[in-house]
C-alpha positions as CSV (number, residue, x, y, z in Angstrom):
1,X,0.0,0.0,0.0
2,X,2.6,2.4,1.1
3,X,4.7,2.0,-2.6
4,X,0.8,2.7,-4.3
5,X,0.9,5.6,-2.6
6,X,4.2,6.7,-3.2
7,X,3.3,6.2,-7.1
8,X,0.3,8.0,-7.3
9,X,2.4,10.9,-5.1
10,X,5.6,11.2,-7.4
11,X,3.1,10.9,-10.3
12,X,1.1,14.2,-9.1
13,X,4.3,15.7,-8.0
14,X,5.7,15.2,-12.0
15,X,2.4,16.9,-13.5
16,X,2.4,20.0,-10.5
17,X,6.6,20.5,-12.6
18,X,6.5,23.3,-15.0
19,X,7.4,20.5,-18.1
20,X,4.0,19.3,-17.7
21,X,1.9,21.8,-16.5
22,X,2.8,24.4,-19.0
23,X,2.1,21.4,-21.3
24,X,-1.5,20.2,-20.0
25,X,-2.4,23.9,-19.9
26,X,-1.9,24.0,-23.5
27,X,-3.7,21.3,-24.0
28,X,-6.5,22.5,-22.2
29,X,-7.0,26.0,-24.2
30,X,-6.4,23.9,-27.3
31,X,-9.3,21.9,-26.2
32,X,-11.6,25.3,-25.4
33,X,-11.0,26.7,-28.9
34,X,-8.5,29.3,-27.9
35,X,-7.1,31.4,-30.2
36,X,-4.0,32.0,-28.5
37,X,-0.8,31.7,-30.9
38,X,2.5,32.3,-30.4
39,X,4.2,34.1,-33.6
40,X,6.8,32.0,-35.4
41,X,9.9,33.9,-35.0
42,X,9.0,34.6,-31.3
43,X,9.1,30.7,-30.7
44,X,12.2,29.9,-32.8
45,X,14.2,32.6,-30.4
46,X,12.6,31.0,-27.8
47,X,14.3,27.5,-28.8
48,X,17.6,29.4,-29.5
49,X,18.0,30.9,-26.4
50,X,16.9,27.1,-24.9
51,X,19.6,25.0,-27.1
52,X,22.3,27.8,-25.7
53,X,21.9,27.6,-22.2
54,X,22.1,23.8,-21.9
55,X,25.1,23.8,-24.3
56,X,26.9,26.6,-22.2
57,X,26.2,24.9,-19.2
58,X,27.1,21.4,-20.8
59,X,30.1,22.6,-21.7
60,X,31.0,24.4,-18.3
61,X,30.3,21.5,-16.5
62,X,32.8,19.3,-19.0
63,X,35.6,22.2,-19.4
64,X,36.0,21.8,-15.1
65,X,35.7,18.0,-15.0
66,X,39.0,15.8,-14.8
67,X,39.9,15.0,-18.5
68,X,41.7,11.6,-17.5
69,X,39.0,10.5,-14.8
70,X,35.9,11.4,-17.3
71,X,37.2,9.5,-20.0
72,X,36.2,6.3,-19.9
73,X,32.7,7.0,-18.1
74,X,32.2,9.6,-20.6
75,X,32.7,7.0,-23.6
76,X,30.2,4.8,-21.3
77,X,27.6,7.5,-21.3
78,X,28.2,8.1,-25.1
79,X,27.8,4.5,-26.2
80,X,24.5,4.3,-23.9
81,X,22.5,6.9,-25.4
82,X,23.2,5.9,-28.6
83,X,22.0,2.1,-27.8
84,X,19.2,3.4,-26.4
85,X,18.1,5.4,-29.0
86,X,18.8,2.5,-31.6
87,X,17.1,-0.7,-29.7
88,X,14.1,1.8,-28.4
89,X,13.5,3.5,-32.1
90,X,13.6,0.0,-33.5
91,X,11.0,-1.5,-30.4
92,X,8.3,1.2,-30.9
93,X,8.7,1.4,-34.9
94,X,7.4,-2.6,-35.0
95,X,4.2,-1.3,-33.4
96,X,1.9,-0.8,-36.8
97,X,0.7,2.8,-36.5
98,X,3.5,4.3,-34.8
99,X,5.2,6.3,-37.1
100,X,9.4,6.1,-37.4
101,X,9.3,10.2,-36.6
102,X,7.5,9.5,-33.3
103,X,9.7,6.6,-32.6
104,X,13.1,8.5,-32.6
105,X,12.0,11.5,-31.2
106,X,10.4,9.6,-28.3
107,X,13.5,6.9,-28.3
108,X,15.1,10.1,-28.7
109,X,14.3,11.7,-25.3
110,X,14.7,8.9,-23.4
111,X,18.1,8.2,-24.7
112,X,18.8,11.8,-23.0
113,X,19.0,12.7,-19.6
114,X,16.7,14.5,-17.1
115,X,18.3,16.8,-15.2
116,X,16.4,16.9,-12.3
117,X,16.5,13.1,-12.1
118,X,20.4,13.1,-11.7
119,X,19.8,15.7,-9.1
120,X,17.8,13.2,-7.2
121,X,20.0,10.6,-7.2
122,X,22.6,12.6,-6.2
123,X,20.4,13.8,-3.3
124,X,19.6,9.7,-2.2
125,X,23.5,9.2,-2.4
126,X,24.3,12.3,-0.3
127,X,21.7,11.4,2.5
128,X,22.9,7.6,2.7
129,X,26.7,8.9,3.3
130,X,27.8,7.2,-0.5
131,X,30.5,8.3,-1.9
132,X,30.3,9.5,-6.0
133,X,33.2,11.4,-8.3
134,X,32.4,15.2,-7.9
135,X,32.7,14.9,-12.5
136,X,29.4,13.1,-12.4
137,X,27.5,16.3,-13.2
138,X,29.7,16.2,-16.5
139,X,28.7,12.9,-18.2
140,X,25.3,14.2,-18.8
141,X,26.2,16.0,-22.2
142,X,27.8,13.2,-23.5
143,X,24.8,11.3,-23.5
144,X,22.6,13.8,-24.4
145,X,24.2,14.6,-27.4
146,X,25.1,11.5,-28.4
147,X,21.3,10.5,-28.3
148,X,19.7,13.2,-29.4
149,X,21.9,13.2,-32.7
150,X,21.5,9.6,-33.1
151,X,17.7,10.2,-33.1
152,X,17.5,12.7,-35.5
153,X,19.7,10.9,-38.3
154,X,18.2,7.9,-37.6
155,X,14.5,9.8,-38.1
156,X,15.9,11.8,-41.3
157,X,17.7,8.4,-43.0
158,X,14.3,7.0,-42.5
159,X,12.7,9.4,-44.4
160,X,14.9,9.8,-47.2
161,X,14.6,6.4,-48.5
162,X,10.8,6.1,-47.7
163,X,10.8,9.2,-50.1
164,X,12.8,7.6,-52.5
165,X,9.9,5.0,-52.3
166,X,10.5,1.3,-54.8
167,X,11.0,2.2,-58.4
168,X,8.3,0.5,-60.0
169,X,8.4,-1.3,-63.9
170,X,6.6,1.7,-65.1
171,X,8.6,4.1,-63.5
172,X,7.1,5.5,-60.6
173,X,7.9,5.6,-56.9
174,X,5.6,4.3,-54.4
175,X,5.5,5.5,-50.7
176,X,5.6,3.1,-47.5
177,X,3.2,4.0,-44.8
178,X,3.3,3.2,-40.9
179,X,5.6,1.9,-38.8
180,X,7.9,-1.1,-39.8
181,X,11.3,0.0,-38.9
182,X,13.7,2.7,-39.6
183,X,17.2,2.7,-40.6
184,X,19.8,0.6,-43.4
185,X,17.1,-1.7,-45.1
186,X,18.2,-2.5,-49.0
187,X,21.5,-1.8,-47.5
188,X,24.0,0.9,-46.4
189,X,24.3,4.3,-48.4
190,X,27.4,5.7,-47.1
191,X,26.7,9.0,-49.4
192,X,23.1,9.3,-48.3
193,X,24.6,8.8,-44.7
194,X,27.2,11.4,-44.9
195,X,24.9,14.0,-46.4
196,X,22.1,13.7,-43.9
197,X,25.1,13.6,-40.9
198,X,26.0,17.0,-42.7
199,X,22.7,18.1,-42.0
200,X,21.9,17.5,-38.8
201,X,24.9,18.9,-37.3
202,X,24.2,22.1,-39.7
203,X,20.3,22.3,-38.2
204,X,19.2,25.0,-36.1
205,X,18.8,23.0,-33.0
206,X,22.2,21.0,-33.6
207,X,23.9,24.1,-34.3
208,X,22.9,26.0,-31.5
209,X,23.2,23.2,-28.9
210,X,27.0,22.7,-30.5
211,X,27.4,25.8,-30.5
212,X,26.8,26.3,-27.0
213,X,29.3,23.4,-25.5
214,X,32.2,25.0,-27.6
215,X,31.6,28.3,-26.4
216,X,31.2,26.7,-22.8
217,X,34.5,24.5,-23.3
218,X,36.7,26.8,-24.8
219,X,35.9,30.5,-23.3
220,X,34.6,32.0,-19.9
221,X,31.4,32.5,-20.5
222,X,30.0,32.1,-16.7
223,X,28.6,35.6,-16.2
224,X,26.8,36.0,-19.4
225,X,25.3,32.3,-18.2
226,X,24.3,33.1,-14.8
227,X,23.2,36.6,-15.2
228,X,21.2,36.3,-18.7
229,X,20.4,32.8,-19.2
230,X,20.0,30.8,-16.2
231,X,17.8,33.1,-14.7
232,X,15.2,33.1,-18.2
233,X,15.8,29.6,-18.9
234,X,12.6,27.7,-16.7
235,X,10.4,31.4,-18.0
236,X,11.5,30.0,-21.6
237,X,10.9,26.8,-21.2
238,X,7.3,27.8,-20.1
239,X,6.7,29.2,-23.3
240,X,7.8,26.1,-25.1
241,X,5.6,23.6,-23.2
242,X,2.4,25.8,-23.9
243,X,2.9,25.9,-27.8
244,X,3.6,22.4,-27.5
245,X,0.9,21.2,-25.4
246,X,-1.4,23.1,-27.9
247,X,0.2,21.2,-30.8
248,X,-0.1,18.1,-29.0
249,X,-3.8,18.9,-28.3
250,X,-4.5,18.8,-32.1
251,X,-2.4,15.9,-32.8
252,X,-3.9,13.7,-30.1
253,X,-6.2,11.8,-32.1
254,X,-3.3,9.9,-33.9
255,X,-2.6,8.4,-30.7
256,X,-5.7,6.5,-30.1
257,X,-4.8,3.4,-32.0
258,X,-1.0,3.1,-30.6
259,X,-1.2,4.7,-27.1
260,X,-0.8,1.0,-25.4
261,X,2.8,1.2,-27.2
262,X,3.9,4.3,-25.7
263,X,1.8,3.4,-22.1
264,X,4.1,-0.2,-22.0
265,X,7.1,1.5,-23.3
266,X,7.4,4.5,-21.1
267,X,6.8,2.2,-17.9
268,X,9.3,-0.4,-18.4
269,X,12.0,1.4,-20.6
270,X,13.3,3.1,-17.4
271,X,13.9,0.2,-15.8
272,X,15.9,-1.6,-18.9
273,X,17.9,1.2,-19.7
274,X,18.7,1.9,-16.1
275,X,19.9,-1.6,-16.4
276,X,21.9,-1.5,-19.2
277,X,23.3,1.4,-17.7
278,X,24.7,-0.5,-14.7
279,X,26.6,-2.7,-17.0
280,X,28.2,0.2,-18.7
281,X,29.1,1.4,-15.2
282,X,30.1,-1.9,-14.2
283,X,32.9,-1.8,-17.1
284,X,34.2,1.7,-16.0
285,X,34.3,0.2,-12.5
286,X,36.1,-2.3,-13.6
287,X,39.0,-0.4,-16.0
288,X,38.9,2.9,-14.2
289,X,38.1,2.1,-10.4
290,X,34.6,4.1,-11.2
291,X,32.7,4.1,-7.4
292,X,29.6,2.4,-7.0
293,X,27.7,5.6,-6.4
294,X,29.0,6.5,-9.5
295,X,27.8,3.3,-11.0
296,X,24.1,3.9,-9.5
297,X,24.0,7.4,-11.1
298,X,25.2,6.3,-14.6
299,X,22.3,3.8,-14.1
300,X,19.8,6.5,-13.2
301,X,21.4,8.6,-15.9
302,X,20.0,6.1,-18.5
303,X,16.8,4.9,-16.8
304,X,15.7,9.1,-17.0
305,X,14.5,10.7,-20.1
306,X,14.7,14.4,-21.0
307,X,13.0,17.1,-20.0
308,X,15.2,20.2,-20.8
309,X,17.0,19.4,-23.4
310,X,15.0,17.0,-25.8
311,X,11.8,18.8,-26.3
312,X,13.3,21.4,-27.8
313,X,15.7,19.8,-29.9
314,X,13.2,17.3,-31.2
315,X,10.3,20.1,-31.9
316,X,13.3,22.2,-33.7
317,X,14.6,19.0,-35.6
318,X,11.7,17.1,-36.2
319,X,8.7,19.0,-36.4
320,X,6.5,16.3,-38.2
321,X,6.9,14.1,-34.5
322,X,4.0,14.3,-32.2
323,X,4.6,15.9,-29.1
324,X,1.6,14.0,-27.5
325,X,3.6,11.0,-27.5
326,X,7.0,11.6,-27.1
327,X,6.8,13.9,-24.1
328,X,3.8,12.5,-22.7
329,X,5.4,8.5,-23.0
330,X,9.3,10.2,-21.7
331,X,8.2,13.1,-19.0
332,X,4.2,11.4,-17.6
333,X,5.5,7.7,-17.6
334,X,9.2,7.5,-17.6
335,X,10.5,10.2,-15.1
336,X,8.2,8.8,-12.3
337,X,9.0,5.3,-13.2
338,X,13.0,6.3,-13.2
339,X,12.7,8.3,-10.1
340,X,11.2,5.2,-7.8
341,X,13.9,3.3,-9.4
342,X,16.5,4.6,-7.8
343,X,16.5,2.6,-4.3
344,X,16.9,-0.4,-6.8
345,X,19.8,0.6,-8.6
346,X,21.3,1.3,-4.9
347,X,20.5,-1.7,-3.2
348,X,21.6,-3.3,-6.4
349,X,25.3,-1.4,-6.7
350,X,25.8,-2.3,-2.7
351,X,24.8,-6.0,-3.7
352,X,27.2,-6.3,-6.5
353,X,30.1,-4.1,-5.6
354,X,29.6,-3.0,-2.1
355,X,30.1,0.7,-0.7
């Protein structure tokens, strides 16, 4: 009874967080007939200013992290949001109606990392006296980025051959529709490949995410950060949720006949990835002397999904994705499943290596 309870409490604690609340509301005036829009340009600044502050602050965090300590974690971290994002794309593109544009984007996000997540675990850790490398904090990009990217060129090499379509006899192209997979079927197109990598690191949301971590890595950039755009970013972010929510509102009928997918996926995902990620920490553990806690935090690093970064990133890169079901599937189900997971992944580190 007392875990029921703690459920239904972390779930109503996860839709009272701006993410989802600005979200829901915009759901809600969609659902009156409100006219309220946000102009174009106004909401592409908006994303800008978004993909900025969590490069800068990705790329602080990395520039004052130990470059011989983060290594191998960091390579860890790389390598799991890009498995994630391949194996989770793949899982919720066999599901017929779910298109491969919902797939990534939603595989997408919960290859990346919730911040606020790692911030919990880290809060566990520190109230139960176990120890964890101060670089932690840094490993985040690496994930992130890696996932995220992977998503998008996965999603675009999709639809580039399904818009070459099969060359029929008579000379026409026809188009496939649905889910069935993404990714390197008929074989590998290196060129195709290269020019849609091109392209994805040369999109707006890319670009300014990119952008962001060298200007973090390489320059001082601290009181532009904390003075302009820590202190707008959750204001931002606001803004983003409502005209998402309000997209999501119109797009929520395509969910009807594949919900169940994203309702199984988002509850037991967590818990895999969170797995897998304890493997990956067991390997650094066992080259690098990696420390349990940092073990448990790598696994709670891939059992969370995004919701700072990814939204963003995916509404910027692939607009034809519905929001309804990779934000509602990543940030409704899978932060409160990933959050009640963490006294698992503890008991589970102290089992295995001991603290």
């Amino acid at each position: 009874m007392d875990i029921f309870f703690e459920i239904i409490t972390t779930l109503a604690a996860q839709f009272q967080k701006p993410t989802l609340a600005f979200l829901m509301g915009g759901m809600l005036i969609a659902a009156m007939g409100s006219k309220l829009e946000v102009p174009e340009p106004v909401y592409k600044f908006v994303v800008l200013l978004l993909l900025l502050k969590v490069g800068l602050g990705a790329g602080i965090s990395v520039r004052s992290a130990d470059a011989m300590s983060l290594a191998v974690p960091a390579i860890c971290a790389a390598l799991l949001g890009v498995v994630i994002v391949i194996f989770g794309g793949k899982i919720l593109a066999m599901w017929r109606g779910v298109s491969n544009a919902d797939a990534m984007a939603t595989a997408g996000l919960f290859g990346a990392v919730s911040a606020s997540t790692l911030a919990a675990g880290m809060a566990m850790l520190d109230s139960e006296g176990i120890y964890y490398e101060g670089f932690i904090g840094a490993l985040y990009p690496f994930m992130d980025v890696a996932a995220l990217v992977t998503a998008i060129f996965l999603a675009r090499m999709s639809a580039e051959r399904r818009a070459a379509g099969t060359v029929q006899s008579d000379g026409t192209a026809t188009m496939s529709s649905g889910g069935g997979g993404f990714g390197f079927g008929g074989g590998f197109d290196g060129q195709l490949a290269k020019g849609i990598i091109v392209d994805t690191i040369k999109s707006p949301a890319i670009s300014a995410l990119l952008l962001g971590i060298g200007i973090g890595l390489l320059a001082r950039p601290e009181a532009v950060y904390e003075s302009f755009y820590e202190p707008l970013f959750r204001g931002l972010l606001s803004i983003l949720m409502l005209v998402m929510g309000m997209e999501a509102w119109a797009r929520l009928s395509e969910l009807k006949k594949v919900a169940h997918a994203y309702l199984i996926y988002g509850l037991t995902a967590p818990l895999l990835h969170g797995l897998l990620g304890f493997g990956m920490g067991l390997v650094a553990h066992h080259f690098t002397g990696f420390s349990a806690g940092g073990v448990v935090l790598l696994s709670i690093m891939a059992a969370s999904s995004s919701d700072i970064s990814g939204p963003p990133t995916m509404r910027a890169a692939l607009p034809e994705a519905n929001p309804s079901a990779y934000i509602g599937s990543s940030t409704g189900l899978g932060t409160p499943v990933a959050i009640l997971s963490i006294p698992l992944f503890i008991t589970l580190a102290e089992l295995v290596i001991g603290f």
